[in-house]
C-alpha positions as CSV (number, residue, x, y, z in Angstrom):
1,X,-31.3,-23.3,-21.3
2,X,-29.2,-26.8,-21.0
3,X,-26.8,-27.4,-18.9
4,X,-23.8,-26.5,-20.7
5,X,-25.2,-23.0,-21.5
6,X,-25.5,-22.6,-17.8
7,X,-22.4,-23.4,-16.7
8,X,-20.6,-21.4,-19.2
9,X,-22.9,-18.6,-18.2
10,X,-21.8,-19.1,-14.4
11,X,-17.9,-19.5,-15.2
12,X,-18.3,-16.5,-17.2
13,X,-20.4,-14.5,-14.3
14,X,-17.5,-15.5,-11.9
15,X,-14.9,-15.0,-14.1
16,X,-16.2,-11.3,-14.3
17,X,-17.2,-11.2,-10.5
18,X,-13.7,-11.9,-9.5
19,X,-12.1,-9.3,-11.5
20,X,-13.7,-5.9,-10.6
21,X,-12.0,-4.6,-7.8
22,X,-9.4,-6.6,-8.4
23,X,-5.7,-3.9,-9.1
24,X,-2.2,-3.7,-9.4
25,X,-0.5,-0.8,-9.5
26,X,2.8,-0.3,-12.2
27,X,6.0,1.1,-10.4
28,X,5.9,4.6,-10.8
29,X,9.6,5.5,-10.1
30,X,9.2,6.3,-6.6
31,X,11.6,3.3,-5.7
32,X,15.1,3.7,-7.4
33,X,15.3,1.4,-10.5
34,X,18.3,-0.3,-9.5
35,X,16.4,-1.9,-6.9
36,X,15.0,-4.7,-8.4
37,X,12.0,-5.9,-6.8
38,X,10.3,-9.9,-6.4
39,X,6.8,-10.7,-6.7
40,X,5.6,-11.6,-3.6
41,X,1.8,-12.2,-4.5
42,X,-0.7,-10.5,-7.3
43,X,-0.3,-7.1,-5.2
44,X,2.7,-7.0,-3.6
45,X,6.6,-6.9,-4.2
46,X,9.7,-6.7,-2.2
47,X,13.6,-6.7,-1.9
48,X,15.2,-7.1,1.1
49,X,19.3,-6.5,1.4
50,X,21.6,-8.2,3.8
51,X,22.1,-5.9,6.6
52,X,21.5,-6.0,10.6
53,X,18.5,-3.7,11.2
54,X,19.1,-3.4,14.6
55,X,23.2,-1.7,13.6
56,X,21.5,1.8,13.1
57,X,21.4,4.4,15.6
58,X,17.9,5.4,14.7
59,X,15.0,5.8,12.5
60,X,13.5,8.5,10.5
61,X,11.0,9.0,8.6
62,X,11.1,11.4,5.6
63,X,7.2,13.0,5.3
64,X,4.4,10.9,2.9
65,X,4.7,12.3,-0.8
66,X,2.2,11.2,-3.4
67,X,4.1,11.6,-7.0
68,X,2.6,14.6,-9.2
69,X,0.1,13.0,-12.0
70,X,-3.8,11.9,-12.1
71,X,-3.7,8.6,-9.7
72,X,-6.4,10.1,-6.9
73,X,-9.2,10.3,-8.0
74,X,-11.4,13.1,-7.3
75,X,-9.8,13.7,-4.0
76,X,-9.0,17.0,-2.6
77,X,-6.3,18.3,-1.6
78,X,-7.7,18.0,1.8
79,X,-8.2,14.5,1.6
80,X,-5.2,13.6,-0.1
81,X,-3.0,15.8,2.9
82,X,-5.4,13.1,5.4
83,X,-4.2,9.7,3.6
84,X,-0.4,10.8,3.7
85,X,-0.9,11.6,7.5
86,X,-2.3,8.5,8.2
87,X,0.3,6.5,6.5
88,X,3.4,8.9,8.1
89,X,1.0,7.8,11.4
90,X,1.1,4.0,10.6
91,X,5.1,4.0,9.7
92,X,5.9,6.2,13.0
93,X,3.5,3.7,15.3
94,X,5.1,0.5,13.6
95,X,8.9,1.8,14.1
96,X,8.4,3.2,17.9
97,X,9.4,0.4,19.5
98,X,12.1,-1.2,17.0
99,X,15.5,-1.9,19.0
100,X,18.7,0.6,17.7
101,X,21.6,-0.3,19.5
102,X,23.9,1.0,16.4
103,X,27.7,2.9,17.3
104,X,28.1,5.8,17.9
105,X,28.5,8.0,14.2
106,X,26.1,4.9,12.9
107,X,23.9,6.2,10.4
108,X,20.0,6.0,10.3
109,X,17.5,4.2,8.8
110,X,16.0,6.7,6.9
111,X,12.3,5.4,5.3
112,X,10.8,7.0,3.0
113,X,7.4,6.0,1.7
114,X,4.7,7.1,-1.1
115,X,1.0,6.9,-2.0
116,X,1.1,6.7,-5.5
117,X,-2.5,5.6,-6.1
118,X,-5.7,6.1,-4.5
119,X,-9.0,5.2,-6.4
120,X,-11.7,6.9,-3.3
121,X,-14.9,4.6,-2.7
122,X,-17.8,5.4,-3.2
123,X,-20.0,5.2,0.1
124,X,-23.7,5.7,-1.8
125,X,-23.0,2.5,-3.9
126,X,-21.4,0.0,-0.4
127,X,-24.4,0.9,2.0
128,X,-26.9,-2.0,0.3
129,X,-25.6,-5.4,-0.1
130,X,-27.0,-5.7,-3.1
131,X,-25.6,-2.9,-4.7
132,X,-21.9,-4.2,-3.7
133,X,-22.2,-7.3,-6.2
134,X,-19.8,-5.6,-9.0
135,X,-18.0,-3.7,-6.3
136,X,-18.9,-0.7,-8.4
137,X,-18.0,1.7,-5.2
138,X,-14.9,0.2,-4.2
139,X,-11.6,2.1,-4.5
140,X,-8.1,0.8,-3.6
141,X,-5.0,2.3,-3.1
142,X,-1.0,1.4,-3.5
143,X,1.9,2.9,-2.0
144,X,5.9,2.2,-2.8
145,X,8.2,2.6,0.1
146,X,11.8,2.1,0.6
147,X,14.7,2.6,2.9
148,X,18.3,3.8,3.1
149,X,21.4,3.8,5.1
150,X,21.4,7.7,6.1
151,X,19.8,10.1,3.9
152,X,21.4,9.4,0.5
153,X,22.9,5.9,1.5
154,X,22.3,2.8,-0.3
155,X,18.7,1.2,-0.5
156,X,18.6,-1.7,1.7
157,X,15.2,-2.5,1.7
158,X,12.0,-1.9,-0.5
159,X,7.8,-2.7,-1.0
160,X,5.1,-2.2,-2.9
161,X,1.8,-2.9,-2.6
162,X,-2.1,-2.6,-3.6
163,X,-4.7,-2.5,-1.7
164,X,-8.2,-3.2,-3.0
165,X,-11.5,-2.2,-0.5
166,X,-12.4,-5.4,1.5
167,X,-16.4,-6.1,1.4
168,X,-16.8,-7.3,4.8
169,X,-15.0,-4.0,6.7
170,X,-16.6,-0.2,7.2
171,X,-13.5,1.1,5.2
172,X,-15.8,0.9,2.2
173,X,-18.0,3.8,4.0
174,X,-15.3,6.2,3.4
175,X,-13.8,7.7,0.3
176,X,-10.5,7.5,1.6
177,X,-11.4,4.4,4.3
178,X,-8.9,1.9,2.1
179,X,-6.4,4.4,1.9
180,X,-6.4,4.4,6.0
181,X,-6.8,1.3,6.3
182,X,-4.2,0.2,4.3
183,X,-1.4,2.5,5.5
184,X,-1.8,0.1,8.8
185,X,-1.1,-3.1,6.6
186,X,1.8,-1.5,4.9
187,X,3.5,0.0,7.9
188,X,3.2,-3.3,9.5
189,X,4.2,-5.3,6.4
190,X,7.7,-2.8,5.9
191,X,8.5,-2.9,9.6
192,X,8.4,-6.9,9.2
193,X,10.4,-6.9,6.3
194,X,12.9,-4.6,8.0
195,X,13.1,-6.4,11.3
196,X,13.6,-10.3,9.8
């Protein structure tokens, strides 16, 4: 084989490499659609209104859902009740401490969040190194979360994101692992977008 055969075979073996496991969710609705969001990176988006966080008497945090349709995989409905705890978990931890020093009658920052994907890993094909080379048995999973001033107030504030399985973690032992994982990452990432 000459050279130029194998480089095109490498570039090609790359090219292929670097795209499984790679996602992006659509929008599925969740968000309103007069909120229009920007491209932050490959996986994420965001809008961000003008508005002092810290002018609202309080937060609260309207339970997980996960929009009716096929986007979980096999999971069960055991499973599925796990991952929205875990990200109502991650919102709750990441807000505890956020300063609310709003007027009395003030309303509240009401958030409220969605897991509207969740491809599960598949632990049997991430034990081996060498069966992790096409990421066959990696999952990811996306959310879409927003907030409002009071419980039907306008949106000031929205995200979306996807999260594919990271090869060098022990969410990838798990069929819902990225799904836990990545609840923490978008908590945090919301609750920075809020409080800037």
């Amino acid at each position: 084989m000459n050279m130029h055969c194998k480089t095109a075979v490498l570039v090609l073996a790359a090219a292929l490499l670097g795209a499984c496991g790679s996602h992006t969710q659509m929008r599925t609705g969740f968000i309103p659609g007069s909120v229009s969001l920007a491209e932050k990176d490959d996986a994420t988006s965001q809008w961000r209104g003008s508005f002092d966080a810290s002018s609202f008497s309080s937060v609260v945090i309207a339970p997980v859902s996960m929009p009716a349709g096929d986007s979980y995989g096999d999971l069960s409905e055991e499973k599925l009740a796990e991952v929205r705890k875990a990200f109502g978990d991650a919102l709750a931890a990441e807000f505890k401490g956020m300063p609310f020093t709003g007027k009395a009658g003030a309303p509240a920052l009401v958030i409220h969040a969605a897991v509207t994907a969740v491809k599960p890993n598949k632990p049997i094909l991430n034990v081996a190194p060498q069966t992790q080379t096409l990421k066959r048995g990696y999952g990811y999973a996306a959310c879409e979360i927003f907030a409002t001033e009071g419980d039907n107030g306008r949106v000031v504030a929205a995200f979306m994101q996807t999260s594919d399985t990271q090869r060098f973690s022990t969410e990838k032992l798990s069929d819902i692992g990225t799904a836990e994982r990545a609840s923490k990452d978008w908590a945090k990432a919301f609750r920075e977008l809020i409080g800037r």
